[in-house]
C-alpha positions, -999 to +999 in steps of 0.1 A: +775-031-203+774-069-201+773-089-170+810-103-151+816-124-124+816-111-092+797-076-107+765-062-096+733-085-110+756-117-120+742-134-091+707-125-098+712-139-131+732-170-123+701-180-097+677-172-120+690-201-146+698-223-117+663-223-108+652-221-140+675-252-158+661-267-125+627-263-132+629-273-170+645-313-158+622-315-130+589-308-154+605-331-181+615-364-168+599-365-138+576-392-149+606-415-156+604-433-122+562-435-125+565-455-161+558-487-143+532-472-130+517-458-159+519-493-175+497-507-153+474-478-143+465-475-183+469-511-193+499-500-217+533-515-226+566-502-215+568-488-246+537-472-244+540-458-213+572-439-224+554-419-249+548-397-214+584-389-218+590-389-257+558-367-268+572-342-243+605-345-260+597-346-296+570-316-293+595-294-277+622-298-302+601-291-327+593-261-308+627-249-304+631-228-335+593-209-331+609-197-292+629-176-315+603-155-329+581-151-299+610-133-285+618-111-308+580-096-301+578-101-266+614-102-253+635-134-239+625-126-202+587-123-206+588-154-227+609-179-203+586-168-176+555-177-196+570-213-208+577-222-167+544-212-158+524-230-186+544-258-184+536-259-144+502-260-151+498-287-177+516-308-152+490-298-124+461-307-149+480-336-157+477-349-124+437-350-131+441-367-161+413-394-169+428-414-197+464-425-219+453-396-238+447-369-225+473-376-202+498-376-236+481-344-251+489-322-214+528-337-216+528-323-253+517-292-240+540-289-215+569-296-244+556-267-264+555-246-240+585-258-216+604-253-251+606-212-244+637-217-214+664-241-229+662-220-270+668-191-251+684-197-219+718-198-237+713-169-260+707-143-235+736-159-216+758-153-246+744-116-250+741-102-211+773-121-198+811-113-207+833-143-223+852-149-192+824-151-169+800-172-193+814-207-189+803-203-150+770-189-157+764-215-180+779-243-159+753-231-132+725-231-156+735-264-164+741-278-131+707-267-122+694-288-151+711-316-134+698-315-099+665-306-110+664-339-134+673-356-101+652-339-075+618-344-098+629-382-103+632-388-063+603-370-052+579-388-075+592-419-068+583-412-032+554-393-033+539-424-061+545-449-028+528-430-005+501-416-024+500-424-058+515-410-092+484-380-092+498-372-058+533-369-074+526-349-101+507-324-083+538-323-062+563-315-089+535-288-107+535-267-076+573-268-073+574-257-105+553-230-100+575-216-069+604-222-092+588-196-117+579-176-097+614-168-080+630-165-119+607-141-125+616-119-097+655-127-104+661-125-134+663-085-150+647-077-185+673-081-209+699-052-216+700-061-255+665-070-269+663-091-297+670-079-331+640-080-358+646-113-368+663-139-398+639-143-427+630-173-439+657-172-465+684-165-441+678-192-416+679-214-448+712-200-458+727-205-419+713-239-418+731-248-451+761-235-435+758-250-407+758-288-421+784-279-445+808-271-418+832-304-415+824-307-375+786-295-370+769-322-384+791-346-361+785-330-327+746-330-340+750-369-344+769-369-311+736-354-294+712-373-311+732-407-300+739-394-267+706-383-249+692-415-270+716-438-253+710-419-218+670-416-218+670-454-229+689-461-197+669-443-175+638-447-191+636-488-189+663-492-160+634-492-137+610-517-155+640-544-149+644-532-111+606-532-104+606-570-123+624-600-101+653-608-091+653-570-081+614-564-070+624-533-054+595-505-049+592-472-062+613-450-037+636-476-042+641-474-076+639-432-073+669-437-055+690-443-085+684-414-093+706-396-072+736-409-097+725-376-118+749-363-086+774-374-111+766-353-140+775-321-121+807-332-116+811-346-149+803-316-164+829-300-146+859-322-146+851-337-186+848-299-195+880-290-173+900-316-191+884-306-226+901-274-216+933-285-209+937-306-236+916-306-263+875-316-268+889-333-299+912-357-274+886-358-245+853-366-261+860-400-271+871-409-240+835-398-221+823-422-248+842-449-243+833-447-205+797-449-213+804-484-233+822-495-205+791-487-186+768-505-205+786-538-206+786-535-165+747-529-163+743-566-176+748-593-147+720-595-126+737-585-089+722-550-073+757-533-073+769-542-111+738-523-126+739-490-104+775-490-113+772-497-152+743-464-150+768-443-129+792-447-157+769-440-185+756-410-164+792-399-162+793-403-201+766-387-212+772-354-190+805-349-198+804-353-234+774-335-235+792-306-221+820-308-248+798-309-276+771-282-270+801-260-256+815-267-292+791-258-312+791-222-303+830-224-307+824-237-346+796-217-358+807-183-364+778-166-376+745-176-367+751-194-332+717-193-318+708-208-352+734-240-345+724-245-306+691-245-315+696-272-340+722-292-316+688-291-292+665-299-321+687-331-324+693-338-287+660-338-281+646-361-311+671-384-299+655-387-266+620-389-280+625-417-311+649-435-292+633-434-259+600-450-272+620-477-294+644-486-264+609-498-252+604-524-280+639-538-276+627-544-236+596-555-247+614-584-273+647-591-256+648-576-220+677-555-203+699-575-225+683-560-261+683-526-245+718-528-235+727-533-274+708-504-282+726-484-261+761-497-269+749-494-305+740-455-304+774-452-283+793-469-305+783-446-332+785-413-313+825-427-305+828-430-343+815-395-348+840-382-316+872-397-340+859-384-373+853-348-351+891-355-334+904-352-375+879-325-389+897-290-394+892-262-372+860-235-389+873-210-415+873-181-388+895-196-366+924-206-391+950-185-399 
């Protein structure tokens, strides 16, 4: 019997991926904020010094698809618990780190292992929970992602200030740990275990599916350009603040943070509207936002820039919610299969365009990162109007 709104253990569940969507932001871009720092701790460029984010990134998509497999042995629960936990710990040993290094190898090891949660937070979703009830679970899971993203940003931007970024990262590795440990006690073993598992052959065959479908490969583009526009943003936003006219200090420039407010309720009204009218009418309009955004960032007055982020916040959340809610609406048979590679490209988007987002700042400023992001914008806009004209999937005509 699958899970419903308002039924016995929904709530358990639903807190469980709060906490844990929470968890998964706050352990992966909570070192946003402390890239400054890191550039001059370690005596590396800016785009050096966002390798702390983008090796996370990169090693976790690749570790996606392996998730998979663990679970079909050990069971989605047991292996979600074990990728918060791990991933806690790296971050607590990362806090000791004595070089660039080996402060790089324990962020890859918290992407392999943080990679467990988001591969299979959406697939036991889709199998425990009813239709009806799943766009609230998952809006939850979701929303946790956002505040987490936020929370991890602020508090090592203030705990950096006042006592260093080793301080701060010890602070967000024993969060994390709480965090795992309450999903562990909240969330029940799943009802429907995983199934013995695709061959080798047969994930070939879905994947070939999947990028001959006329709208998959699109909404793939559409996350690669996305999070790539959104982590360059975030990512340099505060190597210009900390730099004059701004000069403002760390807990300062934390503060911006707080815009990822925004995502939640872009989430919820760009999806709403998606709804009501169409993703194929609505997506190109968070897009367009997010250009709009961009072109605000660029005069140097306080106000301007943390309204320019604000709208490419609002842009990237809600078109991120209509595209990876429409993947699972266009792949028909293998679903976990086409999330999984939505992530795969989400996430390579962060990490490749994260760290070359730093060589535009290094070479041109704000001012060349700004292109970069109108660029990958521009591009995920063009791929919204092709997506607004491609046919629905062969299961739903007719």
């Amino acid at each position: 019997m699958t899970l419903r709104r308002g039924g016995p253990g929904f709530a358990r569940v639903v807190a469980a991926f709060f906490i844990g969507g929470f968890a998964i932001f706050e352990l992966l871009y909570c070192v946003q904020p402390i890239l400054p720092e890191f550039s001059r701790h370690f005596r590396v460029s800016p785009a050096n010094a966002s390798l702390a984010v983008s090796v996370s990134t990169v090693v976790m998509a690749s570790s996606l698809f392996f998730a998979g497999f663990a679970a079909e042995r050990f069971g989605r629960k047991p292996v979600m618990v074990a990728s918060l936990i791990v991933s806690a710990l790296a971050t607590l040993a990362a806090a000791g780190a004595p070089n660039w290094g080996s402060l790089l190898a324990l962020r890859g090891l918290m992407g392999l292992s943080l990679a467990g949660l988001p591969s299979l937070a959406m697939a036991y979703l889709a199998e425990e929970v009813e239709a009806p009830s799943l766009g609230f679970a998952m809006g939850m899971y979701i929303a946790g992602s956002t505040l987490g993203g936020m929370f991890g940003r602020l508090v090592v931007g203030f705990l950096a200030d006042h006592g260093g970024w080793r301080l701060a990262m010890v602070g967000i590795g024993a969060n994390s740990l709480l965090g795992a440990a309450f999903f562990a006690r909240a969330l029940p073993g799943e009802r429907r275990r995983a199934g013995g598992g695709a061959d080798f052959a047969t994930l070939v065959r879905l994947a070939r599916a999947h990028f001959s479908d006329e709208g998959l490969p699109w909404l793939f583009a559409v996350a690669y350009l996305v999070m790539g526009a959104f982590i360059c943003t975030y990512n340099y936003i505060g190597f210009r603040l900390a730099a004059p006219p701004f000069s403002l200090d760390q807990t300062r420039i934390g503060l911006i943070f707080t815009l990822y407010l925004l995502g939640a309720a872009s989430s919820a009204i760009m999806g709403d509207l998606a709804a009501r009218y169409g993703r194929r009418r609505v997506l190109w309009m968070a897009l367009a936002i997010g250009l709009v955004g961009v072109a605000v960032t660029l005069p140097n007055h306080l106000a301007t820039v943390i309204l320019g982020v604000a709208l490419v916040t609002w842009s990237f959340f809600g078109a991120h919610s209509i595209a990876s809610s429409w993947v699972g609406l266009r792949a028909h048979e293998g679903r976990a299969q086409a999330s999984a590679l939505y992530l795969f490209f989400y996430y390579v988007g962060s990490s490749f365009n994260g760290w070359a987002g730093g060589l535009a700042f290094q070479h041109w400023g704000w001012n060349g990162v700004a292109a970069m992001i109108a660029a990958m914008l521009g591009l995920a806009f063009l791929a919204a109007l092709r997506l607004a004209r491609a046919p629905p999937p062969r299961h739903l005509r007719g």
